[in-house]
C-alpha positions in Angstrom: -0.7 -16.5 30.7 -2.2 -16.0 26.8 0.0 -16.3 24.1 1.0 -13.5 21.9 1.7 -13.3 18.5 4.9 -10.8 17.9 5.2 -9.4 14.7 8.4 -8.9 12.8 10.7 -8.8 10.1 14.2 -8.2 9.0 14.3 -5.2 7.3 17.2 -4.8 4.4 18.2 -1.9 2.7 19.3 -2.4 -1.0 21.3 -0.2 -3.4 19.0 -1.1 -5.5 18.5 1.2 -8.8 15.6 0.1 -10.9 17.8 -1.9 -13.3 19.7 -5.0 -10.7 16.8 -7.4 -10.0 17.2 -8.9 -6.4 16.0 -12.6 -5.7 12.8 -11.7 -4.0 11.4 -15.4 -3.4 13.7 -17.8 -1.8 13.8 -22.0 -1.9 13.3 -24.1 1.1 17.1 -24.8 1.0 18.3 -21.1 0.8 16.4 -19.8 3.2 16.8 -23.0 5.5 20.3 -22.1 5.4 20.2 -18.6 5.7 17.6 -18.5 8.7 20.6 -20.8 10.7 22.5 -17.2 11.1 19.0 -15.2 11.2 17.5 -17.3 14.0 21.5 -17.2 15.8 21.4 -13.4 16.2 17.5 -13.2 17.0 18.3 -15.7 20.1 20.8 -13.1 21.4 18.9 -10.4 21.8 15.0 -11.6 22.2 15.2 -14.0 26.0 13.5 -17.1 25.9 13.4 -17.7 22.2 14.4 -20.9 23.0 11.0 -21.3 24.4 8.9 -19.6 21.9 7.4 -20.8 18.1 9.2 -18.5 15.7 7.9 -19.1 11.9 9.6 -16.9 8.8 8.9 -16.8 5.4 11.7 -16.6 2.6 9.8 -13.6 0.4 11.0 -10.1 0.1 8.4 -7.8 0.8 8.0 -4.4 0.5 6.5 -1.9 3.0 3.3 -1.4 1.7 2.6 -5.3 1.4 3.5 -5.8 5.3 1.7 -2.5 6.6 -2.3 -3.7 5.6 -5.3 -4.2 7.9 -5.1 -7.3 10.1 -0.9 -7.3 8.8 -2.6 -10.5 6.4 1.2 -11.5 6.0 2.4 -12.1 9.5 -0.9 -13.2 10.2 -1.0 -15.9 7.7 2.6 -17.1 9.0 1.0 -17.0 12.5 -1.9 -19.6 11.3 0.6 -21.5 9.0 2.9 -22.4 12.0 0.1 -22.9 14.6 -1.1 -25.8 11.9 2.3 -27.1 11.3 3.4 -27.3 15.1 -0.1 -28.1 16.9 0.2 -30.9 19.4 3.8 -30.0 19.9 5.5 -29.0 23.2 6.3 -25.4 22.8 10.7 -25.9 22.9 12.7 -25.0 19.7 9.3 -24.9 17.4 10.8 -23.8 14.2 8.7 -23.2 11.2 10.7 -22.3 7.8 8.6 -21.5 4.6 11.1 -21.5 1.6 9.2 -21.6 -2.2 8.4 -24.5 -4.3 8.7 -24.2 -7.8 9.3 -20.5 -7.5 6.1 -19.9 -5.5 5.6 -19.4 -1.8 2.5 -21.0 -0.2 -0.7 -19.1 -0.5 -1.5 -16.1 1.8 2.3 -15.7 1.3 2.7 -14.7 -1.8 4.5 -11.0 -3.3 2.0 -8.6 -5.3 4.1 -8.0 -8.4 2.6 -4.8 -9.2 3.4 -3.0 -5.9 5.8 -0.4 -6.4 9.7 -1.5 -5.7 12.1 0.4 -3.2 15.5 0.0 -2.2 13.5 -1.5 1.4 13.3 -5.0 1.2 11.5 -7.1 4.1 11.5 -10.3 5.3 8.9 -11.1 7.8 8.6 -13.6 11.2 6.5 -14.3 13.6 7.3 -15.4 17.1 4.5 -17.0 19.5 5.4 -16.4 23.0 3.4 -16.9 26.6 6.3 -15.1 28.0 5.8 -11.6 28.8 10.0 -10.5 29.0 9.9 -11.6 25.8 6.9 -9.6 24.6 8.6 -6.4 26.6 12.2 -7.2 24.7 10.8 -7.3 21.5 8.4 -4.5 21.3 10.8 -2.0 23.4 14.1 -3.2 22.1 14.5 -4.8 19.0 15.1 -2.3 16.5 17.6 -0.7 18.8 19.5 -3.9 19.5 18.5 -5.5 16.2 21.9 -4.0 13.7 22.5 -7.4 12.1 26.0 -8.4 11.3 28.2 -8.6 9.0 28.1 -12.1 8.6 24.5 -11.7 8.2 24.9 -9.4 5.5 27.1 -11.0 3.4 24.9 -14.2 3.6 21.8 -11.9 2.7 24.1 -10.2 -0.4 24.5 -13.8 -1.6 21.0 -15.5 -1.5 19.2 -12.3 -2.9 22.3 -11.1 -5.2 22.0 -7.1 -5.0 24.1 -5.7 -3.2 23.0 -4.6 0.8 23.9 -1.2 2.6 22.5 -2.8 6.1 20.3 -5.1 7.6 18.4 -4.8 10.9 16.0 -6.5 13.2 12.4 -4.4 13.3 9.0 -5.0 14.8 5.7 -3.6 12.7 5.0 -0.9 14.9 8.8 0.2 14.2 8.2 -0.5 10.7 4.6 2.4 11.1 6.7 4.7 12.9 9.4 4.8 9.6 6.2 5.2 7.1 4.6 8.1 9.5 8.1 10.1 9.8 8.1 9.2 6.0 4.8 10.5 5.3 5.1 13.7 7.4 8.5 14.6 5.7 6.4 14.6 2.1 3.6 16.5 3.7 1.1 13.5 3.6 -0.4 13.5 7.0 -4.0 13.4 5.8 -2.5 10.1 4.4 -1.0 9.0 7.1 -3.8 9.5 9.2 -6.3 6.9 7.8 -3.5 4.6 7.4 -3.0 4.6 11.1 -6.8 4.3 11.6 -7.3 1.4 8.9 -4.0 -0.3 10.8 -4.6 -0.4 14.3 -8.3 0.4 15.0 -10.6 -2.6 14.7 -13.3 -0.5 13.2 -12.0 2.3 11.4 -14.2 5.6 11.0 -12.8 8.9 10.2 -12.5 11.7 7.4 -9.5 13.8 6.3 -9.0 16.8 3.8 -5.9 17.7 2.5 -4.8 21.2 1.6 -5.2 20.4 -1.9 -9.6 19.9 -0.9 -8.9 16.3 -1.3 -11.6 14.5 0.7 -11.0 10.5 2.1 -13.8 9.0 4.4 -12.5 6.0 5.9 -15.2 3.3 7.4 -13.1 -0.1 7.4 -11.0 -1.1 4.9 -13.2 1.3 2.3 -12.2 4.4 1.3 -14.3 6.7 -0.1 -13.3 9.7 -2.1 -14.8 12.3 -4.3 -13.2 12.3 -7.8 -13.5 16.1 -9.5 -13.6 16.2 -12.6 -12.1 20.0 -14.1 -15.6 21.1 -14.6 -17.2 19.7 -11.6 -14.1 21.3 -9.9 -14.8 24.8 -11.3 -19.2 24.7 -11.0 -19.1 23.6 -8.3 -16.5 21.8 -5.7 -13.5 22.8 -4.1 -12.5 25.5 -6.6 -15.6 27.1 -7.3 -14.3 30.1 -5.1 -10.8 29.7 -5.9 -9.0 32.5 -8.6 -6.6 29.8 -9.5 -8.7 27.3 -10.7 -6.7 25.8 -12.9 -3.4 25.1 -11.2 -5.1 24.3 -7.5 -7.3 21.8 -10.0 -3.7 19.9 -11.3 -2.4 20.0 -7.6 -5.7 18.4 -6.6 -5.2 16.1 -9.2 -1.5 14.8 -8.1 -2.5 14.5 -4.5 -5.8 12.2 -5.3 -3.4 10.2 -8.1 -0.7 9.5 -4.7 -3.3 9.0 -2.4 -5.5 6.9 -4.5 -2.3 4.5 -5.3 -0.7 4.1 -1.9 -4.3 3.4 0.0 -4.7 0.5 -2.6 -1.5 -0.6 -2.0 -1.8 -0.4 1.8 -4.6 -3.1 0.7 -7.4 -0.7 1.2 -10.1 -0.7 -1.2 -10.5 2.4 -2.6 -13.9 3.9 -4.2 -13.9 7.4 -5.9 -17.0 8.5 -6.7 -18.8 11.1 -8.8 -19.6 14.3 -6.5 -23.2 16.0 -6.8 -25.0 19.1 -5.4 -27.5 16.4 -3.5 -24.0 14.2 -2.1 -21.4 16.6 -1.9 -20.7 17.9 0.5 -20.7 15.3 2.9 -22.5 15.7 6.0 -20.6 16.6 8.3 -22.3 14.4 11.2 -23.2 11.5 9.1 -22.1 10.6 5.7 -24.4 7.8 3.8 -21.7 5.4 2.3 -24.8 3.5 0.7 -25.5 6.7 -1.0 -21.6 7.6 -2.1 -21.9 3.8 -3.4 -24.5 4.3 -5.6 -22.5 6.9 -7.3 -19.0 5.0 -7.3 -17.0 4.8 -10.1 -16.0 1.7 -12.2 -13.2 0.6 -14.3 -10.1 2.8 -15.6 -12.1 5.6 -17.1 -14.6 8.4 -16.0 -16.5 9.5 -19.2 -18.2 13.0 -18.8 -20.6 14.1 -21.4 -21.6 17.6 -21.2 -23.3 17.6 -24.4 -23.5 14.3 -26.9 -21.2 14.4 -29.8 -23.3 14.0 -33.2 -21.2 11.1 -34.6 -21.7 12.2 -37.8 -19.9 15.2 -37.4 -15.9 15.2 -37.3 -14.5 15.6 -33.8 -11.3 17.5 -32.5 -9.3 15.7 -29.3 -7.6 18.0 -27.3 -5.5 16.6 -24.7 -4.5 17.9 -21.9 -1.6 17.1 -20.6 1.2 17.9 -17.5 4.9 17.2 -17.1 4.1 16.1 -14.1 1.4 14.2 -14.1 1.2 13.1 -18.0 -2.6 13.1 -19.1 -5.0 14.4 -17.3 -8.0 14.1 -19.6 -9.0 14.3 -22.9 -11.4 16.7 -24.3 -13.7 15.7 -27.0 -16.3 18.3 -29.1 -17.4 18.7 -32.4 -19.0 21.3 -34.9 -22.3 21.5 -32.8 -20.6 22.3 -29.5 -21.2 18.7 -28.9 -18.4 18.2 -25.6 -17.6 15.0 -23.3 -14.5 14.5 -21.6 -12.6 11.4 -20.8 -10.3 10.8 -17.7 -8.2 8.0 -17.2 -8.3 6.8 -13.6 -5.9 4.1 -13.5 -2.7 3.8 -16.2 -4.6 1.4 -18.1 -7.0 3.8 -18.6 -5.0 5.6 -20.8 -4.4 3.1 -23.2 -7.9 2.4 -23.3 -8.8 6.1 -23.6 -6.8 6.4 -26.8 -7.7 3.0 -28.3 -11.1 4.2 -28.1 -10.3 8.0 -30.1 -8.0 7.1 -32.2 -8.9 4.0 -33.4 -12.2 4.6 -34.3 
């Protein structure tokens, strides 16, 4: 029979509130002690455990970090325990991975800059030849997975924020929350190259939201017009819209969310500048070399419609939304000089108005 990797994790869901800060790396010791309850109530509902390799990390994850093409988490724990236990006989193989100095191994550790929700995860892995166990675990364990009580107040005390319930989940239960997720905000579009990137082995498809929002998918790239207002109104999307201006800002928080969550989702994401000769794509085959070649850089797009004379004075105007803070800046002077600066990332920004207002 050929062995099979199962991927899970133990999902726990915080009351966390932006301002408690949960233990979200755990030492060998901790999570030694905790995976002695984990480990007890995983026996009882996945058979033959006993003669399986099960490997879990002590890191709190969140779902974006776990849902990534080739799941680079579980499949590092996969290749950590197949090093750690080869040459052993296959009985009561148990691989714990606690930190060292505040850090997990490599491969293993958290991305501090994801976005934190009240959904923490912990993942495992469990390396089986047995197929009830394969069957059990990919049909069962979220529905037989509640964890306990004692299992909760052990959880409450090693990550010290308080726990509303924990339960046992596999990733494609995990894919299933994001997708209901996802379709309850309206983000199908999103959802669907997410679900391409996840489980195809090579990825190639193209989505448009309602907003005109266009993602080309081929791998792990993403590809992805960025409209700038003017560019919007000549010539794109909104050219034979009567609402330019609001469909433009709507466009504009749609590409902002996408953008965000594919990058998180470990996708790398390339917006590029839309022409008349690129845009729009062909529908049979689009020339990534080509979108490439036009692919923006760093945390600002600068547009210049007409060069500013630096020896004139300038005027800023920017243009901001409740909603969406700044959307660009608008620069011109006395001799309709006009260029426009849009910050693409939040760091952007910061560079945007170091550059006006300190010069």
């Amino acid at each position: 029979m050929s062995i099979i990797c199962l991927k899970g994790m133990l999902t726990i869901e915080t009351f966390f509130d932006g301002q408690s800060k949960p233990k979200l790396v755990l030492e060998q010791e901790i999570i030694k002690n905790l995976n002695v309850q984990i480990s007890k109530e995983l026996q009882s509902i996945v058979p033959h455990l006993d003669d399986s390799t099960y490997a879990i990390v002590g890191g709190l994850f969140q779902s974006s970090e776990i849902l990534q093409p080739g799941f680079p988490i579980h499949n590092q724990l996969r290749q950590y325990a197949n090093a750690a236990l080869k040459g052993e006989n296959n009985r009561r193989n148990q691989l714990i991975i606690g930190a060292n100095d505040a850090k997990l191994p490599k491969g293993l550790r958290r991305n501090k800059n994801v976005h934190m929700t009240p959904l923490l995860l912990m993942p495992f892995v469990i390396i089986t030849e047995n197929q009830e166990t394969q069957n059990v675990f990919e049909k069962q364990l979220m529905h037989k997975g509640m964890g306990s009580v004692d299992l909760l107040k052990h959880l409450q005390n090693a990550i010290a924020v308080k726990i509303r319930h924990v339960n046992f989940m596999t990733v494609l239960d995990l894919a299933a929350m994001m997708h209901n997720h996802l379709q309850m905000a309206g983000f199908d579009p999103l959802w669907n190259i997410l679900e391409q990137a996840l489980f195809n082995e090579n990825p190639e498809t193209k989505v448009i939201t309602k907003q005109h929002n266009e993602f080309y998918l081929s791998k792990k790239i993403v590809f992805t017009p960025f409209f700038s207002h003017i560019t919007w109104c000549d010539f794109g999307p909104g050219k034979g819209l009567d609402n330019k201006q609001e469909a433009y800002l709507h466009y504009t928080q749609v590409q902002r969310q996408h953008v965000a969550t594919l990058k998180e989702h470990g996708l790398d994401v390339r917006q590029f500048v839309p022409t008349p000769e690129i845009w729009p794509a062909n529908a049979e085959h689009i020339c990534f070399a080509t979108l490439d070649k036009n692919r923006l850089s760093g945390d600002v797009y600068h547009e210049i419609i007409k060069p500013l004379n630096n020896d004139l004075k300038f005027t800023i105007d920017k243009n901001d939304h409740p909603n969406l803070g700044s959307v660009f800046y608008q620069v011109s002077d006395e001799n309709e000089g006009l260029e426009y600066y849009y910050p693409l990332t939040d760091a952007g920004i910061k560079e945007i108005e170091t550059l006006l207002y300190n010069t």
